[in-house]
PDB file of N, CA, C and O in Angstrom:
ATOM      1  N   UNK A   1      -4.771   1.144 -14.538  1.00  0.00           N
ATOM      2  CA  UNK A   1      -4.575   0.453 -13.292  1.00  0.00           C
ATOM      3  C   UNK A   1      -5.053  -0.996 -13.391  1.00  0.00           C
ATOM      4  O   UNK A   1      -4.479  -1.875 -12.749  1.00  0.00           O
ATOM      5  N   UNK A   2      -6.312  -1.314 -14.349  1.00  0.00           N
ATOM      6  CA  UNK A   2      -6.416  -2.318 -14.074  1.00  0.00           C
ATOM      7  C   UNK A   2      -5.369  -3.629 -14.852  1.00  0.00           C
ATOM      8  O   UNK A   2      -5.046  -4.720 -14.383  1.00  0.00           O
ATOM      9  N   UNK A   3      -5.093  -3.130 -15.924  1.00  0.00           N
ATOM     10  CA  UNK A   3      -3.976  -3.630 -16.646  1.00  0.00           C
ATOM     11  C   UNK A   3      -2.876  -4.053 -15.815  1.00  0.00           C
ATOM     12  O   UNK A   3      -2.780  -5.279 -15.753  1.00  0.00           O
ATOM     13  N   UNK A   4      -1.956  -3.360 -15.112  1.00  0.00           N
ATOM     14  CA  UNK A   4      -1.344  -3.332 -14.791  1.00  0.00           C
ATOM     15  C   UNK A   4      -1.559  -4.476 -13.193  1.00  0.00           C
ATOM     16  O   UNK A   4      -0.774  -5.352 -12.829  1.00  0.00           O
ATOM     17  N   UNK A   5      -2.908  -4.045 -12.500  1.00  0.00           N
ATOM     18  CA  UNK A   5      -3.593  -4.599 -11.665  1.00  0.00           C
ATOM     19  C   UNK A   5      -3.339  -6.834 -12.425  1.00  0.00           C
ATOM     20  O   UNK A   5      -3.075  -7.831 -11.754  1.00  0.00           O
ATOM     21  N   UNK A   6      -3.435  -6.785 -13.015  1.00  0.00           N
ATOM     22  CA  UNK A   6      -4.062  -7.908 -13.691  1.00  0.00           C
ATOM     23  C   UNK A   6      -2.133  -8.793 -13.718  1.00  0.00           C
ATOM     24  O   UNK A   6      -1.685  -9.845 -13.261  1.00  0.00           O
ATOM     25  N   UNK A   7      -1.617  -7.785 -14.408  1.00  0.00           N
ATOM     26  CA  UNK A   7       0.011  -8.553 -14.580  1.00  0.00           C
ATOM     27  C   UNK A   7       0.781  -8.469 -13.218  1.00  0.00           C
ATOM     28  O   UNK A   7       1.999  -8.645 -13.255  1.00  0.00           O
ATOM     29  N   UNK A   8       0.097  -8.183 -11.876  1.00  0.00           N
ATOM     30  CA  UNK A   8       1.007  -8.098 -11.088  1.00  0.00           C
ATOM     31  C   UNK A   8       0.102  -9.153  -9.912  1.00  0.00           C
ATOM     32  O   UNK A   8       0.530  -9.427  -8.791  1.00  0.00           O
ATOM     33  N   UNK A   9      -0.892  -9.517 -10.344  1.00  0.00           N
ATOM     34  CA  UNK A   9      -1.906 -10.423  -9.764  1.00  0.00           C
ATOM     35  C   UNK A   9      -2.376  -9.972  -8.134  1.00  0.00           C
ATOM     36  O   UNK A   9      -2.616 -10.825  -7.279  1.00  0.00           O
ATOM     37  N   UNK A  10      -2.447  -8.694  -7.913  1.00  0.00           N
ATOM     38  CA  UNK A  10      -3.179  -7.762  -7.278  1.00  0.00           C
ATOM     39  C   UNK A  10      -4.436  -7.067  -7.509  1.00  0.00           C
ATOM     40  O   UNK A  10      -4.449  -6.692  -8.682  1.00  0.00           O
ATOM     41  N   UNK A  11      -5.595  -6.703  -6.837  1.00  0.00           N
ATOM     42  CA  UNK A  11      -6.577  -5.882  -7.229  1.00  0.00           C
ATOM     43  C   UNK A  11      -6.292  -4.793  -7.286  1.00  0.00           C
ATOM     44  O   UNK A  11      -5.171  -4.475  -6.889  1.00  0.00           O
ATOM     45  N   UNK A  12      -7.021  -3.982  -7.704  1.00  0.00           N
ATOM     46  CA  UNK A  12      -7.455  -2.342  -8.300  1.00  0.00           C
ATOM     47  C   UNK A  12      -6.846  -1.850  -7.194  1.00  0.00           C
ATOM     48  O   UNK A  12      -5.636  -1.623  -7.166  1.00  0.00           O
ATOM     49  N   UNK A  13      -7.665  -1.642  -6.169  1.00  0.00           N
ATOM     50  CA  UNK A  13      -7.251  -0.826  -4.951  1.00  0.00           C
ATOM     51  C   UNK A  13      -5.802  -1.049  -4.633  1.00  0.00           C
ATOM     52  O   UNK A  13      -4.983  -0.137  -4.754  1.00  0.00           O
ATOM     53  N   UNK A  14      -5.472  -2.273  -4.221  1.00  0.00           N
ATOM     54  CA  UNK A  14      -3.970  -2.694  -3.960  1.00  0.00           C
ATOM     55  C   UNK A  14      -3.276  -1.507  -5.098  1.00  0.00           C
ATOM     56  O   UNK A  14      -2.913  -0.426  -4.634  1.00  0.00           O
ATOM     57  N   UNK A  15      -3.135  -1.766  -6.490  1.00  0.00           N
ATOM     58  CA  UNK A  15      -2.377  -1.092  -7.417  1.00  0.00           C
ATOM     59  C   UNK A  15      -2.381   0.057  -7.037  1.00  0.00           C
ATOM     60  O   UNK A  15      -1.338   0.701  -6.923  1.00  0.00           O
ATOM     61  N   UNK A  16      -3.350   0.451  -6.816  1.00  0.00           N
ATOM     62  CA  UNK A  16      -3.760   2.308  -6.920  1.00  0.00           C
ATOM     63  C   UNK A  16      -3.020   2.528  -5.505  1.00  0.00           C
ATOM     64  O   UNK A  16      -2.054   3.274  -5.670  1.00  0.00           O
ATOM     65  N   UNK A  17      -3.140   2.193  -4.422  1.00  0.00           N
ATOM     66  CA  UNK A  17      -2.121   2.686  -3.550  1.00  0.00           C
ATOM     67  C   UNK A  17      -0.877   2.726  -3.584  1.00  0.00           C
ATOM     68  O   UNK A  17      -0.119   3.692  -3.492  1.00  0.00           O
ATOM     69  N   UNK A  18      -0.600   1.261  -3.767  1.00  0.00           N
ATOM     70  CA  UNK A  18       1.347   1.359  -4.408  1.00  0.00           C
ATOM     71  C   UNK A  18       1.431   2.361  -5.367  1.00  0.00           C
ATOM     72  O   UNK A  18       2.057   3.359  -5.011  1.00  0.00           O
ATOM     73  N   UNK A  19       0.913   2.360  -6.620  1.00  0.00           N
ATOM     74  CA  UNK A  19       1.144   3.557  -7.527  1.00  0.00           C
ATOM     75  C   UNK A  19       1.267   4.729  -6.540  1.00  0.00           C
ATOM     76  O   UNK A  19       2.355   5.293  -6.655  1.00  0.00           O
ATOM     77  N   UNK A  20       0.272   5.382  -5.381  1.00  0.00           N
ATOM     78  CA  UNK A  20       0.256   6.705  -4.714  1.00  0.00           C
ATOM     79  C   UNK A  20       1.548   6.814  -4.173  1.00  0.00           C
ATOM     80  O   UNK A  20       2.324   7.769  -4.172  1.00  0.00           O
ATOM     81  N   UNK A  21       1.670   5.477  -3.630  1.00  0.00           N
ATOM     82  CA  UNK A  21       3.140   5.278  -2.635  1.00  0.00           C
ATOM     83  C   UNK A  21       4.240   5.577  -3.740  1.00  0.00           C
ATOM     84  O   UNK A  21       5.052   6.500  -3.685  1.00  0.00           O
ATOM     85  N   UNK A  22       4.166   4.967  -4.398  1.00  0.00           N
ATOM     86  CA  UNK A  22       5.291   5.408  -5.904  1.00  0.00           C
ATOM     87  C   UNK A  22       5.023   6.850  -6.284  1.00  0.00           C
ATOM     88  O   UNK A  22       6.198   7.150  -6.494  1.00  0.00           O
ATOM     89  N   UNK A  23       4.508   7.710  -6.473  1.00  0.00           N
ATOM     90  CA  UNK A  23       4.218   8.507  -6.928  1.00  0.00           C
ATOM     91  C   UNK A  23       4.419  10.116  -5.717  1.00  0.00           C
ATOM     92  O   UNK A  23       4.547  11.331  -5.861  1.00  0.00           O
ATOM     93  N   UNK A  24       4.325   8.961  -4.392  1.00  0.00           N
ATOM     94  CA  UNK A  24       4.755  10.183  -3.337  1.00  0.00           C
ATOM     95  C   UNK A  24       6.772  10.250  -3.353  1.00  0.00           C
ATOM     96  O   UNK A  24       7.461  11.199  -2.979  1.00  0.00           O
ATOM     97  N   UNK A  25       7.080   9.391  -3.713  1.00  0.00           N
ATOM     98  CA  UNK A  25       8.435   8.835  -3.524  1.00  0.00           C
ATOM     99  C   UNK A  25       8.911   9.359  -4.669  1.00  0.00           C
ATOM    100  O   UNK A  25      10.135   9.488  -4.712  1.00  0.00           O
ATOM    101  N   UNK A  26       8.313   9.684  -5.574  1.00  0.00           N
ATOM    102  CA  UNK A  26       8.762  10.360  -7.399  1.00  0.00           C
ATOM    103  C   UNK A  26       9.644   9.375  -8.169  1.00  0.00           C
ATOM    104  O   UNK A  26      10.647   9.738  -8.784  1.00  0.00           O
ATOM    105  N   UNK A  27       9.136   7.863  -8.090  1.00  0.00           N
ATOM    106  CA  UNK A  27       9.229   7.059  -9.003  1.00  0.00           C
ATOM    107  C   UNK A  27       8.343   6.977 -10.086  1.00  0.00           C
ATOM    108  O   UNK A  27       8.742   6.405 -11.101  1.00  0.00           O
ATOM    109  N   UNK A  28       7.098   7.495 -10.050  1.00  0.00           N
ATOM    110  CA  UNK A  28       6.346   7.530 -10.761  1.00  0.00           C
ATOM    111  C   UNK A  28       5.724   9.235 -10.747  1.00  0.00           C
ATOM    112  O   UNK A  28       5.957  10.145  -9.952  1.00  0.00           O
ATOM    113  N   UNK A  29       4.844   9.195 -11.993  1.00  0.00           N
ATOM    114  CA  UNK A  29       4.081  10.308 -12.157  1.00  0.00           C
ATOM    115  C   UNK A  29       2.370  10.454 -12.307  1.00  0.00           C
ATOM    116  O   UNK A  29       1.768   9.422 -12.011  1.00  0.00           O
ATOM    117  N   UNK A  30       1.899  11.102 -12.543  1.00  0.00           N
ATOM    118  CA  UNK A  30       0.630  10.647 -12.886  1.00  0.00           C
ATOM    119  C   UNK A  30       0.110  11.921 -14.535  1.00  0.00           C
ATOM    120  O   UNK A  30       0.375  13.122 -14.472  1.00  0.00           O
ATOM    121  N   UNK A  31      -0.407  11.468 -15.451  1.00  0.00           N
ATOM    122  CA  UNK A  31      -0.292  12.532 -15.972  1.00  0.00           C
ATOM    123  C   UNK A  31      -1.822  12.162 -16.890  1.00  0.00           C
ATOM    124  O   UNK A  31      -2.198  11.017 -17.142  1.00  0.00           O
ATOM    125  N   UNK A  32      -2.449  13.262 -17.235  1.00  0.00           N
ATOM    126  CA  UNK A  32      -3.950  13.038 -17.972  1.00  0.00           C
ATOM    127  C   UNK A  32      -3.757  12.782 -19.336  1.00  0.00           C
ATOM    128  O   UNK A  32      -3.004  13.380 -20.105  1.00  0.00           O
ATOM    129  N   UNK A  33      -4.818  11.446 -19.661  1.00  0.00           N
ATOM    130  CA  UNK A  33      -4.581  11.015 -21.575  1.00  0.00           C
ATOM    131  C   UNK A  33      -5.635  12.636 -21.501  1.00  0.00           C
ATOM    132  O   UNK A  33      -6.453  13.295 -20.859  1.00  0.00           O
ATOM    133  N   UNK A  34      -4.812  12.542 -22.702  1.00  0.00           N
ATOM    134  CA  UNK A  34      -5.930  13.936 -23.588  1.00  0.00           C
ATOM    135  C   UNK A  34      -6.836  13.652 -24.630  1.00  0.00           C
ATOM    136  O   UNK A  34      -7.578  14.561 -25.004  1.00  0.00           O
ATOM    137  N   UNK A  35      -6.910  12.371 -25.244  1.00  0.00           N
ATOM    138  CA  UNK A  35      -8.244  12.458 -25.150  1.00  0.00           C
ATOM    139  C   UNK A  35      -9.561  11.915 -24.887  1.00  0.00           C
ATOM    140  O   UNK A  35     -10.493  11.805 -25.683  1.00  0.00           O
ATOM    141  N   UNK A  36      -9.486  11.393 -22.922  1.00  0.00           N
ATOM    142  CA  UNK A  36     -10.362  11.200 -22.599  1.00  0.00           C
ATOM    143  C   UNK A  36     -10.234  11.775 -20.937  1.00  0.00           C
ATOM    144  O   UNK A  36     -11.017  11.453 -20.043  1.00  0.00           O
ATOM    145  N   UNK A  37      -9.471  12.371 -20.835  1.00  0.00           N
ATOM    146  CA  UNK A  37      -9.029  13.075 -19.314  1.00  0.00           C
ATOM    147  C   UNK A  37      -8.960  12.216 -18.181  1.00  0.00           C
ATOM    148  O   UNK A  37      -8.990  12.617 -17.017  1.00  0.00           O
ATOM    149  N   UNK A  38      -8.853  10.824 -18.600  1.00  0.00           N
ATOM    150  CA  UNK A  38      -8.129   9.724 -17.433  1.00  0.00           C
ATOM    151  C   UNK A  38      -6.883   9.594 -17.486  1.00  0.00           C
ATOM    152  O   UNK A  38      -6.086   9.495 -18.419  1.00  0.00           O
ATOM    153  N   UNK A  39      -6.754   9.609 -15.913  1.00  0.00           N
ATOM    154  CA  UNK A  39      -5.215   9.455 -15.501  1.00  0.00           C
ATOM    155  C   UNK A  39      -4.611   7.946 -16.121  1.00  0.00           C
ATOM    156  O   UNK A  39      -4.922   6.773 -16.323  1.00  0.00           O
ATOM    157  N   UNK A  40      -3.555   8.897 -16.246  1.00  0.00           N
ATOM    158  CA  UNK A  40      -2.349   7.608 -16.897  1.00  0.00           C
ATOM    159  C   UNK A  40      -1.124   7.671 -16.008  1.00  0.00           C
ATOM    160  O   UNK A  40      -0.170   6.921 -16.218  1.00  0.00           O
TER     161      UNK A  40
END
C-alpha cells in the first residue's frame, strides 16, 4: 500500500480505502504473500 500510496501521491489510509472500495466492486483482490503473511 505504501508503494503504491507513494505513485499515486495519496496517503496510506486514502489507498487502503479505495483499494476496499475496489475490492468490494471485484476489481481487485486481496491475497496473503506466503512468506511473511501480509496482504498483497
Amino acid at each position: 500500500m505504501t508503494e503504491l500510496a507513494d505513485r499515486l501521491g495519496l496517503n496510506q489510509s486514502s489507498v487502503t480505502r479505495l483499494v476496499g472500495r475496489l475490492n468490494a466492486a471485484e476489481f481487485t483482490y486481496r491475497d496473503l504473500c506466503p512468506d511473511d503473511k501480509h496482504g498483497a
